[in-house]
VOKOLTI-26569 format. One record per residue (C-alpha): z, y, x. Coordinates in steps of 0.2 Angstrom, whole numbers, plus 5000, padded with zeros to 4 digits. Layout:
BEGIN
{rec {Z; Y; X}}
...
//
This chain:
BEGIN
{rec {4981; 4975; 5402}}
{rec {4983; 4960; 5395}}
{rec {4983; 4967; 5377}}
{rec {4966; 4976; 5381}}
{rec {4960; 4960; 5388}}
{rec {4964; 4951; 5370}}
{rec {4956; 4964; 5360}}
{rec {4939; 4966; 5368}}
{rec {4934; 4947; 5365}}
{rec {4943; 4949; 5348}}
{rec {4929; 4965; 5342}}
{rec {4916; 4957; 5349}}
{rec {4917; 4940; 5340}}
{rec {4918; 4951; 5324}}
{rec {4903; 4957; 5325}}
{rec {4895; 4941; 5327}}
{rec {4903; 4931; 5313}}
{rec {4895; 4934; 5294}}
{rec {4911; 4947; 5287}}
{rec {4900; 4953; 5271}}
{rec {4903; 4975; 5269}}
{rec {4901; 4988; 5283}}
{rec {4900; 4979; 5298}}
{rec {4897; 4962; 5293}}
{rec {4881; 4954; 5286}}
{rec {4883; 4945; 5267}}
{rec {4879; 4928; 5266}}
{rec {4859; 4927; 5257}}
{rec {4860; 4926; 5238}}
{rec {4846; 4918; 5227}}
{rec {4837; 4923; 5214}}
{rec {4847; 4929; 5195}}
{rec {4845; 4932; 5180}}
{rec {4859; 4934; 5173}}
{rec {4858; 4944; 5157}}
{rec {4839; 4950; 5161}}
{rec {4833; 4939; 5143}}
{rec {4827; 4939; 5127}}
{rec {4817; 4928; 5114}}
{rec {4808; 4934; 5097}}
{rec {4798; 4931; 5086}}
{rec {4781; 4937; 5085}}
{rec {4784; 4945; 5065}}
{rec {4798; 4955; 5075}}
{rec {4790; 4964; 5086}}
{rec {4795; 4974; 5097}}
{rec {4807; 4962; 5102}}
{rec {4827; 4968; 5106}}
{rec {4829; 4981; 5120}}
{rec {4835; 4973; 5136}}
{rec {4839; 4982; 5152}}
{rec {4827; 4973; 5167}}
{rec {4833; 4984; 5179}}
{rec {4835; 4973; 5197}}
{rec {4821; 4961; 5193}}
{rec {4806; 4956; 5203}}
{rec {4798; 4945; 5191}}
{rec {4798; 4944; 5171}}
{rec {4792; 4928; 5166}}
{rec {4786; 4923; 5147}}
{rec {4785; 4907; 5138}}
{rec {4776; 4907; 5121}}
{rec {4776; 4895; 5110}}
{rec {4758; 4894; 5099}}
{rec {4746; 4886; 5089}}
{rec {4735; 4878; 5101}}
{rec {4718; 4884; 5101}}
{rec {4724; 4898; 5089}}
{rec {4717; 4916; 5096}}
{rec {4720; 4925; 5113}}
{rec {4740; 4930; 5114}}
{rec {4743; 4947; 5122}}
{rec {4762; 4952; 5128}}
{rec {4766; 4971; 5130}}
{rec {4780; 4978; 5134}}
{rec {4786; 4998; 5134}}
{rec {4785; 4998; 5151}}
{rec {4766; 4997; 5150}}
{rec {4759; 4993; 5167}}
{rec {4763; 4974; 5168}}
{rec {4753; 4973; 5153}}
{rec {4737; 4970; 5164}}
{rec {4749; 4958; 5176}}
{rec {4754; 4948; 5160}}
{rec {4734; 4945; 5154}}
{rec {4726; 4939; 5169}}
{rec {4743; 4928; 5169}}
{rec {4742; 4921; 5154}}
{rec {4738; 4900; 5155}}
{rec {4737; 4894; 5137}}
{rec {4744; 4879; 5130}}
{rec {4738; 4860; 5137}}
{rec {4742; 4848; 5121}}
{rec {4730; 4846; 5107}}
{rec {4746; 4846; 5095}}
{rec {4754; 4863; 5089}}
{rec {4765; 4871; 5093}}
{rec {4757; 4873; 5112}}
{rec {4768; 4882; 5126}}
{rec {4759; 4893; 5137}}
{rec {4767; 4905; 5150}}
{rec {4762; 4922; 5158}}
{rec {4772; 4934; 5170}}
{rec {4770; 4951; 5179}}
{rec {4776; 4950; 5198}}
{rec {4783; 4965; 5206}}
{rec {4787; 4970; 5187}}
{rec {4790; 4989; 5183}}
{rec {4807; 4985; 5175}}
{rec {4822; 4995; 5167}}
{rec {4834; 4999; 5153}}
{rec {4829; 4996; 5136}}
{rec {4813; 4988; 5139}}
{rec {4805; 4980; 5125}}
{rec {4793; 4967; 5123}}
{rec {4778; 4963; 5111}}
{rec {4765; 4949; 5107}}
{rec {4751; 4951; 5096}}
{rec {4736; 4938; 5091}}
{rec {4726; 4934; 5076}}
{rec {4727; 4921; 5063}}
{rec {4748; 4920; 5058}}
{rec {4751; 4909; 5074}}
{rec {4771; 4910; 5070}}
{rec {4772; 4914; 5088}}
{rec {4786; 4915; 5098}}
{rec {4793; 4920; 5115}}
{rec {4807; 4919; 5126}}
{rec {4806; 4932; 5141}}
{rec {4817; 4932; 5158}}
{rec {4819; 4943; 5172}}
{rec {4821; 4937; 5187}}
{rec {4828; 4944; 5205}}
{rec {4823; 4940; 5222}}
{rec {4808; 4933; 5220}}
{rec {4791; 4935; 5227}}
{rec {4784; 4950; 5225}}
{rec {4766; 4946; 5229}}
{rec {4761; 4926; 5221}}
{rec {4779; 4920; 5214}}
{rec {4769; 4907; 5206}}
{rec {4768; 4890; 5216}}
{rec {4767; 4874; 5203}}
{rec {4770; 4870; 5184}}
{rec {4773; 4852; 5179}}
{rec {4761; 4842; 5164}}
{rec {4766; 4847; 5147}}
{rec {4773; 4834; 5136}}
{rec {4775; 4830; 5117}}
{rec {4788; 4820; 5110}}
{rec {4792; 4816; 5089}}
{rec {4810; 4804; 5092}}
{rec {4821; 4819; 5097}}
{rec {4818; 4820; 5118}}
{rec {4805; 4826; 5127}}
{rec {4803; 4827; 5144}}
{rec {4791; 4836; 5155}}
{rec {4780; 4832; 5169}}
{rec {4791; 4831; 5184}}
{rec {4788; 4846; 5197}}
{rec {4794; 4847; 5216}}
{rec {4797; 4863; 5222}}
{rec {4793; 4870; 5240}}
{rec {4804; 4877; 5253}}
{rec {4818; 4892; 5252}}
{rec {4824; 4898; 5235}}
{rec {4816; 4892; 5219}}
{rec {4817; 4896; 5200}}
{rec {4812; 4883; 5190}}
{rec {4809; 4889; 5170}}
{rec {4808; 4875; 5157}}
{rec {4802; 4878; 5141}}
{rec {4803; 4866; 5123}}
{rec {4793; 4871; 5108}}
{rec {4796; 4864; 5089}}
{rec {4791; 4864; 5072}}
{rec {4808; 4862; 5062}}
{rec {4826; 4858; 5065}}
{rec {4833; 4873; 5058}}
{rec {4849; 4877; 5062}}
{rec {4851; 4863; 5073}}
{rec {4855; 4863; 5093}}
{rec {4843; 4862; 5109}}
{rec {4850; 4856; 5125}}
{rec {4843; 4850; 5141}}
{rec {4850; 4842; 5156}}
{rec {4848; 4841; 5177}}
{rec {4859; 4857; 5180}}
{rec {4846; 4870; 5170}}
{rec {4855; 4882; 5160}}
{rec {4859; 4882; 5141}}
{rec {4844; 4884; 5132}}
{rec {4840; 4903; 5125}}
{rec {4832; 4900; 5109}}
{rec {4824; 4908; 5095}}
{rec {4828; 4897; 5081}}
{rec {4814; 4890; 5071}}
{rec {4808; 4897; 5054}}
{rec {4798; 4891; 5041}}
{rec {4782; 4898; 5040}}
{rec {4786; 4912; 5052}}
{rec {4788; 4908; 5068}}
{rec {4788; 4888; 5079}}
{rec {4805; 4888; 5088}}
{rec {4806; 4890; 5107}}
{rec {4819; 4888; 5121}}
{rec {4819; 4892; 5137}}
{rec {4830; 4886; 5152}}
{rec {4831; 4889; 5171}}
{rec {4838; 4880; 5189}}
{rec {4840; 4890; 5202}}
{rec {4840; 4881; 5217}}
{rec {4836; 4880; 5237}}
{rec {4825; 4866; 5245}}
{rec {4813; 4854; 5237}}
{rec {4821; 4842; 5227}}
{rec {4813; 4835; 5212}}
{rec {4818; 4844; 5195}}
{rec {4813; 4834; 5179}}
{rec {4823; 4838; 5163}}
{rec {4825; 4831; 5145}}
{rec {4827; 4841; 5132}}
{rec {4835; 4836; 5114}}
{rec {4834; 4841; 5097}}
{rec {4828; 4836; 5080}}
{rec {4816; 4823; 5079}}
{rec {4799; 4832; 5075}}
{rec {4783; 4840; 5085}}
{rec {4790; 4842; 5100}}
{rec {4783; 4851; 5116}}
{rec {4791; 4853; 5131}}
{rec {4784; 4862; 5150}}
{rec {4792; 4867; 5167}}
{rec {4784; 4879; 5179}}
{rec {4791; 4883; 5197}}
{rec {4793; 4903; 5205}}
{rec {4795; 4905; 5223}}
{rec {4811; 4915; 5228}}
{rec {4812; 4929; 5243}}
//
């Protein structure tokens, strides 16, 4: 008796307490995106195949000449090619190169998706491209912070403040030379993904992201070779 006694509180409390597996429920995880990213150049087009699979939310930044022609992004997936035109928001400096950003919410994703860019005029355009999971499948987008230039080797964009529950936070940094030479940000973003820049091909771009829960203030600097630089965040509202 007593045995059966012990045992009945003992199930019951188990069912209760957050065990994750059969049974149990699994703590909430944030958004990812782990290896969901890729970054070219627009003479390379299509860019590398990268499997999407799992993401709600492919996000773009592009680095430009400002006031150059209309930049269209594709990729093989085809239907978020709409989502990514009525995105698109087009550079704010009056200096090249210019970042602007686009994305496809609820994103038609999988292995070995491709990406293109195409616009007039030899904008040495290029992208960096993530996929994101566990976002907002309806409006992920919520702010994006005042883009900045810089020419000492910093930058630093406008500072954005993120709403409730589970945010990614993307920054970008454009720039017109510095071959060969490293970009690096700080305030906990992750380690820039870069294609380098190439003279008279392409402007270089970065792109970097926090993920994070709550509404604390995010306002990275980025570093590299003193020059045209050009630097953005935008903020996307998890699940």
């Amino acid at each position: 008796m007593r045995l059966a006694l012990f045992l009945v509180p003992i199930s019951l409390l188990a069912q209760s307490l957050p065990f994750p597996g059969p049974g149990g429920v699994a703590a909430p995880a944030g958004p990812a995106i782990g290896t969901r990213k890729v970054c070219f150049a627009q003479a390379s087009s299509p860019s590398a195949a990268v499997d999407m699979s799992g993401a709600d939310l492919i996000v773009a930044a592009i680095a430009s000449v400002n006031g150059g022609g209309t930049l269209t992004l594709t990729d093989s997936r085809g239907s978020n090619d709409s989502k990514y035109a009525s995105n698109m928001t087009g550079p704010a400096t009056q200096t090249s190169p210019g970042i602007s950003w686009t994305w496809a919410q609820n994103a038609s994703v999988g292995a070995g998706q491709t990406f293109s860019i195409s616009v007039g005029g030899g904008q040495q355009v290029a992208a960096c491209i993530y996929g994101i999971s566990l976002m907002n499948t309806s409006s992920p987008f919520e702010t994006r912070g005042t883009e900045a230039q810089a020419s000492s080797g910093t930058v630093q964009p406008g500072a954005v403040t993120p709403g409730s529950g589970y945010q990614a936070i993307l920054a970008g940094i454009a720039y017109d030379n510095g071959t060969g030479n490293a970009v690096s940000i700080d305030s906990a973003f992750s380690a820039p993904d870069c294609i380098d820049f190439a003279t008279g091909v392409n402007y270089g771009m970065c792109l970097s992201a926090k993920i994070q829960s709550g509404s604390a203030a995010a306002h990275p600097t980025y570093s590299h070779t003193p020059g045209t630089l050009t630097a953005a965040n935008t903020v996307f509202q998890g699940q």
